[in-house]
Residue frames as qw, qx, qy, qz and C-alpha x, y, z in Angstrom:
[[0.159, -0.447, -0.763, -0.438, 2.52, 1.56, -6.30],
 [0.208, -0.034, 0.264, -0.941, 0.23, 3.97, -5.29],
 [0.179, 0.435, 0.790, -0.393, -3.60, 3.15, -3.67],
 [0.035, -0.194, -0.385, -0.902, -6.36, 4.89, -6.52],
 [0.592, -0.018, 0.148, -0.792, -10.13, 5.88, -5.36],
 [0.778, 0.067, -0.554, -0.289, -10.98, 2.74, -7.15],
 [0.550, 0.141, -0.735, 0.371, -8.41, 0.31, -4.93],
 [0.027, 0.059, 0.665, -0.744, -9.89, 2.16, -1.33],
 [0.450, 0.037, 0.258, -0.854, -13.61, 1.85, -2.17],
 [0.091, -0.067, -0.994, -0.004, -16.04, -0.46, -1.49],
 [0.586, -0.127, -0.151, -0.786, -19.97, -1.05, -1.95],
 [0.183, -0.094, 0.914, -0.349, -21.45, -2.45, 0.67],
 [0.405, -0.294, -0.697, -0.514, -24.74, -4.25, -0.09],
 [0.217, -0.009, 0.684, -0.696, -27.59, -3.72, 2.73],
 [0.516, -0.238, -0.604, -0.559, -30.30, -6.01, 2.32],
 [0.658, -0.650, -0.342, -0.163, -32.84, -5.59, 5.31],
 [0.342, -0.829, 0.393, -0.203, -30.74, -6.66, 8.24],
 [0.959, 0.106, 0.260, 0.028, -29.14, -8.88, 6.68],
 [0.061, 0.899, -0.346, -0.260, -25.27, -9.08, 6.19],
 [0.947, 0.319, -0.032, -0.029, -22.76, -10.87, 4.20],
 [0.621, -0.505, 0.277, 0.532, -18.87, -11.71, 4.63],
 [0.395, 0.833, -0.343, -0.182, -16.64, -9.56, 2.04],
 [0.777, -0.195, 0.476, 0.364, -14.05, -12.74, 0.62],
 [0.515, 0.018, 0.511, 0.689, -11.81, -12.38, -2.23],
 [0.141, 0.129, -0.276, -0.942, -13.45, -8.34, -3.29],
 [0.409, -0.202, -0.623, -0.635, -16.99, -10.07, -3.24],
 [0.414, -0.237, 0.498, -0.724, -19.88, -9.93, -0.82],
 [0.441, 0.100, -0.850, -0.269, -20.95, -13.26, -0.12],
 [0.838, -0.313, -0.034, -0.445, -23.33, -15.81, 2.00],
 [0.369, -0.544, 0.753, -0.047, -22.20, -18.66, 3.52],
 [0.160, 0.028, -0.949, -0.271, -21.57, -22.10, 1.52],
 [0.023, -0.263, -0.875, 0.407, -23.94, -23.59, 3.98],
 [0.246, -0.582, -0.374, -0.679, -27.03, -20.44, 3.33],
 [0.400, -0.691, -0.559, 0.224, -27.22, -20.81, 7.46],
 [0.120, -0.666, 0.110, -0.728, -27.16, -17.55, 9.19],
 [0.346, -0.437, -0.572, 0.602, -27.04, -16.80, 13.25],
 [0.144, -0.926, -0.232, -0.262, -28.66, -13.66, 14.76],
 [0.676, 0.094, -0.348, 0.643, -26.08, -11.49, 16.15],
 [0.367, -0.794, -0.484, 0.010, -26.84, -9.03, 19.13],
 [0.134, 0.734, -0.208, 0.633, -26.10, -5.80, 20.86],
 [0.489, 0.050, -0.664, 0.563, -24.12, -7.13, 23.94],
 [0.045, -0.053, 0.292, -0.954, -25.47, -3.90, 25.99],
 [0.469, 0.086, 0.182, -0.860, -29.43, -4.56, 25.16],
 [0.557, 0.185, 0.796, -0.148, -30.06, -7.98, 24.38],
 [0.586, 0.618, 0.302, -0.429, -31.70, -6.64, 20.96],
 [0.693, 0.436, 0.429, 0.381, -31.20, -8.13, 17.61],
 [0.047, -0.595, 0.285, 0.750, -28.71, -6.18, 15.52],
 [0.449, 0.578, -0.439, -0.521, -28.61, -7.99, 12.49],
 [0.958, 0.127, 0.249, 0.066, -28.43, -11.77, 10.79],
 [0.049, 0.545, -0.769, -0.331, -24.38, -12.53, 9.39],
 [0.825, 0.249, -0.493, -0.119, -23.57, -15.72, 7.68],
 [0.627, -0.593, 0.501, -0.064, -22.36, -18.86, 9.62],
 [0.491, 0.696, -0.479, -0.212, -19.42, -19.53, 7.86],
 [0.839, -0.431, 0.331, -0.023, -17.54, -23.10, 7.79],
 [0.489, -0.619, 0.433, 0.437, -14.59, -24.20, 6.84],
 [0.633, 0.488, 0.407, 0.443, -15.05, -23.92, 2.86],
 [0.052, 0.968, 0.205, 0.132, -15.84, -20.30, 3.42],
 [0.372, -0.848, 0.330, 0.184, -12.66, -19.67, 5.56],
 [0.694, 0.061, 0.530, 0.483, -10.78, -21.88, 3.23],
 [0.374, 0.741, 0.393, 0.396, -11.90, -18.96, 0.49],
 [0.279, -0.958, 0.056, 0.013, -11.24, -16.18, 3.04],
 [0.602, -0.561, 0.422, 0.381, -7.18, -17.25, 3.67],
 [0.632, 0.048, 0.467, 0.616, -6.37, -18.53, -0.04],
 [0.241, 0.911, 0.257, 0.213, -8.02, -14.99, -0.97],
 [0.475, -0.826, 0.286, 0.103, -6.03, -13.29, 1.81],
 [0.633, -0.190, 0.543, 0.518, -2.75, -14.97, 0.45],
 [0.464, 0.492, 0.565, 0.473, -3.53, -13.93, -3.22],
 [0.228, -0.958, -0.173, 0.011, -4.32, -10.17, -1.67],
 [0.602, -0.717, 0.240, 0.256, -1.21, -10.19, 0.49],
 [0.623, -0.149, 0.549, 0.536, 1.17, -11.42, -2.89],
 [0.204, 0.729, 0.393, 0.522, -0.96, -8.67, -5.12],
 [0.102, 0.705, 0.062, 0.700, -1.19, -5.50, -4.80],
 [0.551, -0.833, -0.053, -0.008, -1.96, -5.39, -0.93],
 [0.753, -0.429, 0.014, 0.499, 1.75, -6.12, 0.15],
 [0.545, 0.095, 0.203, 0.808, 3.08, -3.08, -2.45],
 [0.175, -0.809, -0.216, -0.517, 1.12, -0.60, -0.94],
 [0.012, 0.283, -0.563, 0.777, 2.92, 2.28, 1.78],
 [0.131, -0.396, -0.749, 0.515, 1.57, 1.71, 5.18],
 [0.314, 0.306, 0.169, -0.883, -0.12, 5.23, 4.92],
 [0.392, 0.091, -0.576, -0.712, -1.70, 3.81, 1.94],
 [0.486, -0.122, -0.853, 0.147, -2.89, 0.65, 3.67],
 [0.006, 0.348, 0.485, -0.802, -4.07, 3.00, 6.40],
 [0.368, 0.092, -0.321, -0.868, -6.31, 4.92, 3.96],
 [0.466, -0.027, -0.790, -0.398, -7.68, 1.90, 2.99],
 [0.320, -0.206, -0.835, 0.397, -8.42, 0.16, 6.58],
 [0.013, 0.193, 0.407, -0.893, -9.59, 3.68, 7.66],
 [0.424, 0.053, -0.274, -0.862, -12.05, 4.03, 4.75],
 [0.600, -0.224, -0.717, -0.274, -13.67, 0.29, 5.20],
 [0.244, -0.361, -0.696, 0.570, -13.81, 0.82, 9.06],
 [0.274, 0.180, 0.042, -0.944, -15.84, 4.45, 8.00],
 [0.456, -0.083, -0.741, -0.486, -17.98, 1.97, 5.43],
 [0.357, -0.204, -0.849, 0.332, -18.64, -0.29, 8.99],
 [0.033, -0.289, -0.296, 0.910, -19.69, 2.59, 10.92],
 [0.360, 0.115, -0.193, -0.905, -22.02, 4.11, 8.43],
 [0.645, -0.020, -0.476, -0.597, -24.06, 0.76, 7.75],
 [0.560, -0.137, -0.816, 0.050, -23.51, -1.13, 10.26]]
């Protein structure tokens, strides 16, 4: 099985400075709606607001991850799998 433009791209949603966890191919809040401020180690200054996520959310995150890992993720070539990683770590970079 081969990786298609579709399968390596992802739309990230930027609302303000506000971000959201990606779980099971959907950007998402936390159960909970809380949120933490999360800083730039180096200057003390606000980067951005994430979700604080608890253990429903990560309960969604793994049985996604498992359901990923037994689809399509695990019958993709490393290089492919690279593509992929490389393009959501460009995605990071650009908006975050």
């Amino acid at each position: 099985m081969t990786a298609s433009a579709k399968d390596l791209s992802l739309r990230v949603p930027i609302d303000g400075r506000h971000r959201k966890m990606l779980i099971d191919g959907k950007w998402r809040d936390a159960a909970s709606g809380r949120t933490f401020e999360t800083r730039n180690p180096a200057t003390g200054a606000v980067i951005g607001t994430v979700p604080r996520s608890g253990a429903g959310d990560i309960d969604l995150a793994v049985a996604a991850a498992r359901r990923a890992f037994e689809g399509p993720w695990s019958r993709f070539k490393p290089y492919e799998r690279q593509l992929l990683l490389l393009k959501i770590a460009d995605l990071m970079e650009r908006h975050w």
